[in-house]
NUKOL-805331 format. One line per field, with one value per residue (C-alpha): residue number from 1; residue in three letters; x, y, z. Coordinates in pm, 1 decimal. Layout:
<recs>
pos	NUM/...
code	ALA/...
c1	X/...
c2	Y/...
c3	Z/...
</recs>
This chain:
<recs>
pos	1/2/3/4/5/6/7/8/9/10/11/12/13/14/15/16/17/18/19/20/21/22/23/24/25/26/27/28/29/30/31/32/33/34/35/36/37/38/39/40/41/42/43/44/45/46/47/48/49/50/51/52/53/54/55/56/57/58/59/60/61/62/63/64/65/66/67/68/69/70/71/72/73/74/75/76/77/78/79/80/81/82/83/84/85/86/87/88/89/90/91/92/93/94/95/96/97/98/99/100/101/102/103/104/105/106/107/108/109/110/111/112/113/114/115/116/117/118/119/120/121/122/123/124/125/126/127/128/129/130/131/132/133/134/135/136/137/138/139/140/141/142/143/144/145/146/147/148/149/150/151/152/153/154/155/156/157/158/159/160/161/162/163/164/165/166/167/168/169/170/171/172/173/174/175/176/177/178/179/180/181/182/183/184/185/186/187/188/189/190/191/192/193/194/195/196/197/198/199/200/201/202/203/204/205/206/207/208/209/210/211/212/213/214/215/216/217/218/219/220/221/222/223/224/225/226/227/228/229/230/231/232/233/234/235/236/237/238/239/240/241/242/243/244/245/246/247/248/249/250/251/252/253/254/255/256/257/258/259/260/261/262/263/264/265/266/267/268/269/270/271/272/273/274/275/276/277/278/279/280/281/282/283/284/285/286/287/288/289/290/291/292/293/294/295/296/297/298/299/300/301/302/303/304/305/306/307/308/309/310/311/312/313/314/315/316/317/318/319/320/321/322/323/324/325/326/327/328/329/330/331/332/333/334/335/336/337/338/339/340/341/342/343/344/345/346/347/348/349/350/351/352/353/354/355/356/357/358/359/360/361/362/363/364/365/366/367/368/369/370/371/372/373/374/375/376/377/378/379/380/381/382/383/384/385
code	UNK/UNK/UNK/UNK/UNK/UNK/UNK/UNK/UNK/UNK/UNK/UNK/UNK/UNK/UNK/UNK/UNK/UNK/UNK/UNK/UNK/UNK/UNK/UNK/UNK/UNK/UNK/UNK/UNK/UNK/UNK/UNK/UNK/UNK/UNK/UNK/UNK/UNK/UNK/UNK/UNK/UNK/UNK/UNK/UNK/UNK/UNK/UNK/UNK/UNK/UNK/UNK/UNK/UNK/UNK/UNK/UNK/UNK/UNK/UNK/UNK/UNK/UNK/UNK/UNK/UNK/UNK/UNK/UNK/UNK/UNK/UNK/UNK/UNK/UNK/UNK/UNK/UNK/UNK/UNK/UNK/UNK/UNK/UNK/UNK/UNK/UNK/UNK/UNK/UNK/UNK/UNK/UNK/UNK/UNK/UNK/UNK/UNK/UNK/UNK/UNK/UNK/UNK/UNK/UNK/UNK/UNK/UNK/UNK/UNK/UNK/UNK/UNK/UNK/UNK/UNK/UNK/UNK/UNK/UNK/UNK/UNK/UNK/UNK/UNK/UNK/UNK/UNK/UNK/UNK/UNK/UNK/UNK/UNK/UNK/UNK/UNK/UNK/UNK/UNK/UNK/UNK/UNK/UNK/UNK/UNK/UNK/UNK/UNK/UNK/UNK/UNK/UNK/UNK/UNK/UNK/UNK/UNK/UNK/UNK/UNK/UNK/UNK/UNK/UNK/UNK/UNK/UNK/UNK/UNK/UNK/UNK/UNK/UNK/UNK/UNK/UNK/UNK/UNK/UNK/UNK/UNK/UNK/UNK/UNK/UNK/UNK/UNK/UNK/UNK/UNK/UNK/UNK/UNK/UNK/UNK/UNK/UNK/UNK/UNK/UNK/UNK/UNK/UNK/UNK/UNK/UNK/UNK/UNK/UNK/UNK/UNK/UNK/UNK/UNK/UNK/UNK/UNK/UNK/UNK/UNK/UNK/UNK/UNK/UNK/UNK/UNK/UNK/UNK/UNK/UNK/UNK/UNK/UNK/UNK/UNK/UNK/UNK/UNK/UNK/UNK/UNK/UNK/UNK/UNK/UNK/UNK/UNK/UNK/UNK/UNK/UNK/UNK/UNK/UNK/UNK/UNK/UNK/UNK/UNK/UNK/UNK/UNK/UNK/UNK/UNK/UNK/UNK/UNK/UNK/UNK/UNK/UNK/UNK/UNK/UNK/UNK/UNK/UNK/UNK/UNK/UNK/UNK/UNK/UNK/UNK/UNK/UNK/UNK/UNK/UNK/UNK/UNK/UNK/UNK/UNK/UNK/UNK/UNK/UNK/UNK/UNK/UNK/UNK/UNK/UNK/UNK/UNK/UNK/UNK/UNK/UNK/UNK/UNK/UNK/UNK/UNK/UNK/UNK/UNK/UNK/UNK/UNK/UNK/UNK/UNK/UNK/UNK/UNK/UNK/UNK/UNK/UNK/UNK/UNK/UNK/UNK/UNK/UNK/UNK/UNK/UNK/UNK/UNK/UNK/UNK/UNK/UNK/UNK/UNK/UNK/UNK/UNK/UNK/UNK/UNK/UNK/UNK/UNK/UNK/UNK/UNK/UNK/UNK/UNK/UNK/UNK/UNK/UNK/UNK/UNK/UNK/UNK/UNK/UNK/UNK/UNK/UNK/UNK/UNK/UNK/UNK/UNK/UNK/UNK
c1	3189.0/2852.6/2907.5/3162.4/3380.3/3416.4/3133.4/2871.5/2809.4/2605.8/2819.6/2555.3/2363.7/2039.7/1736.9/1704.5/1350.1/1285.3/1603.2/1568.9/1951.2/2003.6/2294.0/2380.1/2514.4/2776.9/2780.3/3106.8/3330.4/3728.6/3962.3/4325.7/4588.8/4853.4/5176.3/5416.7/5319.0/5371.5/5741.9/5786.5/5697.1/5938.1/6252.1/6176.3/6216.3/6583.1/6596.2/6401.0/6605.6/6888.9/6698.5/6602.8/6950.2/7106.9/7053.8/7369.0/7602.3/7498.4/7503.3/7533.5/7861.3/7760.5/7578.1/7256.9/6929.1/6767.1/6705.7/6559.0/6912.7/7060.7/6840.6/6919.1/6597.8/6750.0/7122.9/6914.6/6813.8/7089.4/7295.8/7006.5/6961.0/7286.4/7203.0/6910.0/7104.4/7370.4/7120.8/7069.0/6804.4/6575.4/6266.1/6208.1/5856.9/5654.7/5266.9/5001.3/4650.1/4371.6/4003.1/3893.4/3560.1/3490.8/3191.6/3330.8/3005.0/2792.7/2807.1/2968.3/2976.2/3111.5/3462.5/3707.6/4040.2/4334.4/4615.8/4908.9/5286.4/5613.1/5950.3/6223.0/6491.6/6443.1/6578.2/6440.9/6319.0/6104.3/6049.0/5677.7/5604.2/5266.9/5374.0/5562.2/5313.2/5221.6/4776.0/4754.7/4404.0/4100.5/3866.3/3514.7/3246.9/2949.1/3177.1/3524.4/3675.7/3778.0/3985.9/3837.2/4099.4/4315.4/4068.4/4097.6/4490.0/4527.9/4564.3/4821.4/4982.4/5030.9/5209.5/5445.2/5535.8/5531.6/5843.3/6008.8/6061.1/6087.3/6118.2/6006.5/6179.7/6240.3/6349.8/6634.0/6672.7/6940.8/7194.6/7027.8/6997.5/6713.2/6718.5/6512.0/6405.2/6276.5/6142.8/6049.0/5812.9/6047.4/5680.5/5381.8/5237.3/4936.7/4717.8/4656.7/4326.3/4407.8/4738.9/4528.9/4295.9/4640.0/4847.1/4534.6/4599.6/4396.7/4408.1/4061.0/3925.1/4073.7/4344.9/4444.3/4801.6/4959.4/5267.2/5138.7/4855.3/4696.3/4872.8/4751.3/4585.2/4212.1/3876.3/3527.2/3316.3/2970.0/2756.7/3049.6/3010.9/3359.1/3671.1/3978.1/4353.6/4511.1/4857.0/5078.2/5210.8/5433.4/5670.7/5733.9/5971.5/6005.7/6009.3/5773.1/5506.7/5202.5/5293.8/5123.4/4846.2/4581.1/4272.0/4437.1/4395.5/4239.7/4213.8/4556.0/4942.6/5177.7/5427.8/5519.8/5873.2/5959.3/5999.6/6303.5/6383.9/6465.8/6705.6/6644.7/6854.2/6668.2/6310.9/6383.6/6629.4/6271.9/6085.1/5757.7/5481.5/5516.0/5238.2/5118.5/5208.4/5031.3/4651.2/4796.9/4917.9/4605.4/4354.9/4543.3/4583.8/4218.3/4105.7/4298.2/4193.2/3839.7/3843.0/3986.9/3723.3/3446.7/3341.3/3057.3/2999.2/3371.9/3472.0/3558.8/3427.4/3058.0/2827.0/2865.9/3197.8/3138.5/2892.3/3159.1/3449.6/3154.9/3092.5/3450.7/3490.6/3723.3/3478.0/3260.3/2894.8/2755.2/2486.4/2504.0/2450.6/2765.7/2976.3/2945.9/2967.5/3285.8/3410.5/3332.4/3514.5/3839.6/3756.5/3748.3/4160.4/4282.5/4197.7/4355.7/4650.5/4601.2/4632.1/4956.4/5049.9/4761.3/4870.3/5228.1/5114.5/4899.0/5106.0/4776.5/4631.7/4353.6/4112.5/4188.2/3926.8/3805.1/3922.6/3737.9/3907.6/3838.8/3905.5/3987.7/4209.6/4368.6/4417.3/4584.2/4801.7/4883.9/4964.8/5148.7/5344.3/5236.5/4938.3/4965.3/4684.8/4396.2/4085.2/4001.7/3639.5/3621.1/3501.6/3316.1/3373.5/3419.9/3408.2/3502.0/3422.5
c2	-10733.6/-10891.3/-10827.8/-10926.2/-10595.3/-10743.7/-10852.9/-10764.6/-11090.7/-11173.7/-11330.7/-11569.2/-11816.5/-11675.7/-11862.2/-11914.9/-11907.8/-11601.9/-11441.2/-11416.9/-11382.6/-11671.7/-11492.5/-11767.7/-12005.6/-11866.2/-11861.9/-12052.3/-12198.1/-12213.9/-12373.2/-12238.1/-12377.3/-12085.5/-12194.1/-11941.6/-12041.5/-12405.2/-12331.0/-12144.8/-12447.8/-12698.6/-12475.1/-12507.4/-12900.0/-12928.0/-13269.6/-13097.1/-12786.9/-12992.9/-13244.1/-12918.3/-12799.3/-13137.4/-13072.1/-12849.0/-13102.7/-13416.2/-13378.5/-13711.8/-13728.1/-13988.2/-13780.3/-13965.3/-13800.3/-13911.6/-13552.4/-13230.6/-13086.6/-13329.8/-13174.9/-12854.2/-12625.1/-12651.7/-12526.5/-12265.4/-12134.7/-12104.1/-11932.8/-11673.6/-11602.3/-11655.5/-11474.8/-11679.2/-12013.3/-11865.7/-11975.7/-12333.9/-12307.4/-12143.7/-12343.0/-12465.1/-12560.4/-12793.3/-12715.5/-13043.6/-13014.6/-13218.2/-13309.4/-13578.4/-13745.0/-13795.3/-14021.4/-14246.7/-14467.4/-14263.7/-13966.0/-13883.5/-13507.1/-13386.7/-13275.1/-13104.3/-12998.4/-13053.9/-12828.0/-12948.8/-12811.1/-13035.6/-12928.3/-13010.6/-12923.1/-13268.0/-13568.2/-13807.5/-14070.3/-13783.9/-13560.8/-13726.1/-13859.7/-13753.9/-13565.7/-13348.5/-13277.8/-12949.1/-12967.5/-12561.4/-12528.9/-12718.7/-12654.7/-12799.7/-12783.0/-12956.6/-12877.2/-12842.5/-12493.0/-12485.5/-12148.7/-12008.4/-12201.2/-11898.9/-11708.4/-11980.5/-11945.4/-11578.4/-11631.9/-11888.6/-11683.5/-11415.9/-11578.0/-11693.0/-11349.6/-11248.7/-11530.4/-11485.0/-11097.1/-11003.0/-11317.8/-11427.4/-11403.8/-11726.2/-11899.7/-12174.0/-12478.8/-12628.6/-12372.2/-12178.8/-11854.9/-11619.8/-11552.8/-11442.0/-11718.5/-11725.8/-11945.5/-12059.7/-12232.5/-12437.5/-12583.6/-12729.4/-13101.4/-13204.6/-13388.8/-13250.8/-13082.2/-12963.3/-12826.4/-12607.2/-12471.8/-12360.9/-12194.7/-12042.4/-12303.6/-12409.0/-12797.1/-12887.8/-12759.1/-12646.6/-12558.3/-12797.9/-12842.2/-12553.2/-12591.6/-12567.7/-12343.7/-12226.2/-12450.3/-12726.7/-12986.5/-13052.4/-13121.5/-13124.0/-13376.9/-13235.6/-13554.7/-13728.7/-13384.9/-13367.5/-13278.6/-13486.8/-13427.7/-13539.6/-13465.4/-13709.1/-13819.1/-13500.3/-13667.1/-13983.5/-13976.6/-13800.5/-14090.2/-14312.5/-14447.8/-14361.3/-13974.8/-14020.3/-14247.6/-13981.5/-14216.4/-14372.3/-14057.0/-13744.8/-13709.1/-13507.9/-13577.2/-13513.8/-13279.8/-13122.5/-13180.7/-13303.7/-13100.9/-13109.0/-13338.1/-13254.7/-13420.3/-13495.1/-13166.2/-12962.9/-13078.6/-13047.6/-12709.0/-12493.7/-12739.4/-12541.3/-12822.9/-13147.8/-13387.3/-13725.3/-13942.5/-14237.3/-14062.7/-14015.5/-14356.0/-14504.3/-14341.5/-14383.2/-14789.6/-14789.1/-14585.1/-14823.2/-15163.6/-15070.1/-14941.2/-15313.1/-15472.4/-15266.9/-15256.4/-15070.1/-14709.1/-14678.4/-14738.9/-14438.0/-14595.6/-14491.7/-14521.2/-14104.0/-14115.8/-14327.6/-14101.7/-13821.0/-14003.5/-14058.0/-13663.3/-13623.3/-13887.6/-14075.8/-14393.8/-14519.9/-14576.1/-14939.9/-15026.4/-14978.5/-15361.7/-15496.8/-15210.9/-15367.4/-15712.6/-15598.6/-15465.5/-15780.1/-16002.2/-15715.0/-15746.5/-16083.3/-16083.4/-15857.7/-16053.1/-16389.2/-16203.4/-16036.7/-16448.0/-16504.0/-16168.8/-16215.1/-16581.2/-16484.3/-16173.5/-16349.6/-16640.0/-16875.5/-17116.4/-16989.8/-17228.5/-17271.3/-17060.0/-16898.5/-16564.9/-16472.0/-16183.2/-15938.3/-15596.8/-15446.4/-15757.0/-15665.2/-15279.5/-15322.7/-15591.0/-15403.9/-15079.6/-15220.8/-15542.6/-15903.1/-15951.9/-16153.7/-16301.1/-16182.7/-16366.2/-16368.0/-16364.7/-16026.8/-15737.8/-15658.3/-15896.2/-15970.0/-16311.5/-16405.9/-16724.5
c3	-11298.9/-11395.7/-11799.4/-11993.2/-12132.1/-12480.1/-12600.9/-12311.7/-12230.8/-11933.8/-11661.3/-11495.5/-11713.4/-11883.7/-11940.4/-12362.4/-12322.9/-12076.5/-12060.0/-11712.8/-11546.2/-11322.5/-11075.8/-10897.7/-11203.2/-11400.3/-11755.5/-11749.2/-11425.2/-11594.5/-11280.9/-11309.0/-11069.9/-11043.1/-11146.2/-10982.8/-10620.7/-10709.0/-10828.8/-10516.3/-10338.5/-10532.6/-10495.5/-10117.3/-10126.0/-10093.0/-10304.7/-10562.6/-10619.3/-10646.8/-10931.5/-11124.6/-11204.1/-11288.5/-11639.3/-11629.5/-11494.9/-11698.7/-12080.9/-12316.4/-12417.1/-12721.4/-12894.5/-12831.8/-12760.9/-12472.6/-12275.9/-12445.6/-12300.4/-12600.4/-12851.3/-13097.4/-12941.7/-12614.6/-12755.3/-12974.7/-12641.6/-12453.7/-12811.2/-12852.7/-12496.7/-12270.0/-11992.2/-11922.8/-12030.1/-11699.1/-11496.5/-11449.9/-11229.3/-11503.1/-11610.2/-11967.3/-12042.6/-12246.6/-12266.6/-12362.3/-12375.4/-12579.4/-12486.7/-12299.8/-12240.9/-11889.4/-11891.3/-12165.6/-12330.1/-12153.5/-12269.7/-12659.0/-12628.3/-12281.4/-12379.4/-12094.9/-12171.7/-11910.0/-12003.8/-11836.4/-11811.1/-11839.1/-11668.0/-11837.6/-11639.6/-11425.6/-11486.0/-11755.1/-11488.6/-11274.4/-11601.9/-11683.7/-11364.3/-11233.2/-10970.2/-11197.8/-11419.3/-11375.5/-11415.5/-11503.2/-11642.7/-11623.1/-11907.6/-11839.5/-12092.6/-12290.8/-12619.6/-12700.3/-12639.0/-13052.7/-13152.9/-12807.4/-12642.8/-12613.6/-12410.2/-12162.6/-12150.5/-12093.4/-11705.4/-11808.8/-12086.4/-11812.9/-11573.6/-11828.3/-11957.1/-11584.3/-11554.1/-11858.2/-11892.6/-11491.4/-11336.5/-10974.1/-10628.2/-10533.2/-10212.8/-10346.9/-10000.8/-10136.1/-10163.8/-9888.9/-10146.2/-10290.0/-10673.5/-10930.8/-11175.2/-11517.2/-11765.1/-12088.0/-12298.9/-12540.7/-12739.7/-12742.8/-12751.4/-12892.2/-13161.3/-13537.2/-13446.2/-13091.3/-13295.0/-13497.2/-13199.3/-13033.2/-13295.0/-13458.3/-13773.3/-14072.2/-14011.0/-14170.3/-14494.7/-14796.2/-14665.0/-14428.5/-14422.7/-14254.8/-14414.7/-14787.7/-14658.4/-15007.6/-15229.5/-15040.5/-15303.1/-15209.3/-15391.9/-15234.1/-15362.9/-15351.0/-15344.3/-15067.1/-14865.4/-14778.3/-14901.2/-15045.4/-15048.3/-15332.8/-15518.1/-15304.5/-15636.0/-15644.9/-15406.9/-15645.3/-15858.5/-16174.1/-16401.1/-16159.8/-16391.5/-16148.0/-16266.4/-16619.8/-16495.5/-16467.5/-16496.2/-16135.5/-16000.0/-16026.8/-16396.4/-16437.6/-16480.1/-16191.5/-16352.4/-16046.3/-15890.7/-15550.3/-15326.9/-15073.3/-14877.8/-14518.0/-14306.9/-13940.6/-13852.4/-14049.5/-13902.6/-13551.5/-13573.9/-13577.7/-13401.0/-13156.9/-13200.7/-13153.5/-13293.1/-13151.1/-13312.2/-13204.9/-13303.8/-13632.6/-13676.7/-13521.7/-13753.1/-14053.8/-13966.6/-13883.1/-14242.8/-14453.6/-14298.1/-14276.7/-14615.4/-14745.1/-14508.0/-14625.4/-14239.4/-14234.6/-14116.4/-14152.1/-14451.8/-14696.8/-15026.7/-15019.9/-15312.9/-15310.7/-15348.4/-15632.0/-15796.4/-15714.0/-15908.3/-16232.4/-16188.8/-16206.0/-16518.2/-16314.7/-16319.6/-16599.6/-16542.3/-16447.4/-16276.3/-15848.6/-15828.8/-16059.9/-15924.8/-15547.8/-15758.0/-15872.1/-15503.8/-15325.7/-15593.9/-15546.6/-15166.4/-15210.0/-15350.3/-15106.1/-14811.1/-15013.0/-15071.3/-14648.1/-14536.2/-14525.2/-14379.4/-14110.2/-14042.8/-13993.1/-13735.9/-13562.3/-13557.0/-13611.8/-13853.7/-14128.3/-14274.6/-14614.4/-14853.9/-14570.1/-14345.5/-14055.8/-13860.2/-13667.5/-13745.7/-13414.1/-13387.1/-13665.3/-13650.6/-13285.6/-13393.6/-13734.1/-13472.2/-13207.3/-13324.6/-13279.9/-13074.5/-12766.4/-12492.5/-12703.3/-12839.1/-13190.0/-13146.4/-13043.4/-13219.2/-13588.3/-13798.8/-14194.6/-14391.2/-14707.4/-14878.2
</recs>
């Protein structure tokens, strides 16, 4: 096949500038690493046959979650699908992928995309241990596969339909037997972007948040060039006084009411995609601290947001000069107020009228706890008489 039998696509690369057909460097090289021969091999390990079907012998009898067997998706499978749950030797899956860069400082646009397979029918000690991490797909490329991503998986997606409706003959050493096995894919883990590539998501936009979808509240601020999310005062309150304080805001009152309230049993009944957390805790640390610090490059009060929020009559007109007056003198009292908390963090002494900190310093402590073994003098720094 030299074309491709969508789209016609050339298979090998082609010159841009004399579209002459290079047939001896394809277009694009993807590197699968079949999963149902590796399986094979794993059930003919004696000690690992026997790890894979522990699951069925030790639940947590507290009531404590420390397995995916303790959790409600794993129950909701074996209720909705008991024939399959019969089997204890049956594989339950958890797919991760997310983009990488290879070459680190020198290079800031290589991506390549691992996507790698969990099995969770092992114990918790051997469950993410690198040998058990199951690298299915390599994804190399200049750029990030985007919503293309599922072209890449269809070899994958195959072999997963191929286990889960018919199931594979398999070889079992430890009980000496041959049976047909199945599996499943219990969900997904990723970050918030890579979450929308794989489910075919809005997660950027207008529309951002895939569970509001078009009721999600966003502006785009035309001079800013990007677009805001506002209306997070719909989960105060009713009587909170921020509500009626539309100049604080976006110009409007929040009459809206709450919405509901879920309770850890309801989040993780219908639970398919789990999110990192620790990307989304990261950047959020990192956009309010530099935002306070007025570090910049990073921060996200620009002078065109603030021509935005006059556009928007949300800011009166003054002069460019007193308005950055005025934000170094409210700079100035958050990082007074910031001392003690920084002092007591860092567990160090601050000259008094002066703060000199560094901001990576202070968005990994801030992240991970008290910081510990780490000089002070790294990183981009701010000062405040």
């Amino acid at each position: 096949m030299q074309n491709c039998l969508e789209c016609n696509a050339s298979r090998w690369k082609v010159n841009p500038w004399t579209n002459e057909i290079n047939t001896r460097v394809p277009a694009k090289v993807l590197r699968y690493f079949p999963i149902i021969p590796r399986i094979k091999r794993m059930f003919l390990s004696a000690s690992n046959s026997e790890l894979l079907t522990l699951h069925s012998t030790h639940h947590n009898q507290d009531g404590m979650m420390r397995h995916p067997i303790d959790s409600i998706q794993w129950r909701t499978v074996d209720q909705k699908w008991p024939s399959f749950a019969s089997e204890p030797r049956n594989l339950r899956f958890g797919l991760a992928t997310d983009g990488f860069n290879p070459y680190k400082n020198l290079s800031s646009t290589h991506s390549i995309w691992p996507v790698i397979l969990v099995i969770y029918n092992l114990p918790p000690n051997v469950c993410k241990s690198s040998k058990n991490l199951m690298l299915s797909l390599h994804i190399p490329s200049p750029k990030q596969p985007g919503n293309d991503i599922d072209v890449y998986l269809e070899l994958l997606i195959d072999d997963l339909k191929e286990l889960w409706m018919n199931g594979v003959e398999m070889y079992d050493a430890y009980k000496r037997v041959t049976f047909y096995l199945k599996a499943i894919l219990l969900w997904t883990i990723n970050d918030f972007p890579a979450y929308g590539n794989v489910t075919g998501l809005t997660t950027k936009g207008e529309f951002a948040c895939p569970v509001c979808g078009p009721d999600t509240c966003s502006q785009w601020l035309v001079l800013a060039n990007k677009t805001v999310y506002l209306g997070y005062r719909m989960f105060l309150a009713q009587n909170h006084p921020f509500r009626s304080k539309h100049k604080w805001f976006d110009g409007t009152k929040e009459r809206r009411r709450r919405p509901k309230i879920f309770t850890g049993l309801a989040v993780v009944l219908p639970l398919r995609h789990n999110l990192d957390v620790m990307h989304i805790k990261k950047n959020v640390c990192e956009c309010v601290l530099t935002t306070i610090l007025d570090v910049n490059g990073k921060s996200k009060i620009e002078n065109e947001s603030r021509r935005d929020l006059e556009l928007l009559e949300l800011m009166e007109d003054m002069p460019m000069e007193e308005k950055c007056a005025n934000n170094m003198l409210n700079k100035c009292s958050i990082l007074e107020n910031l001392k003690v908390l920084v002092d007591f963090i860092l567990g160090r002494n601050i000259i008094q009228g002066k703060l000199t900190l560094s901001v990576d310093t202070m968005v990994e402590t801030m992240t991970s706890g008290r910081k510990r073994g780490k000089s002070v003098t790294e990183g981009n720094y701010v000062q405040c008489a």
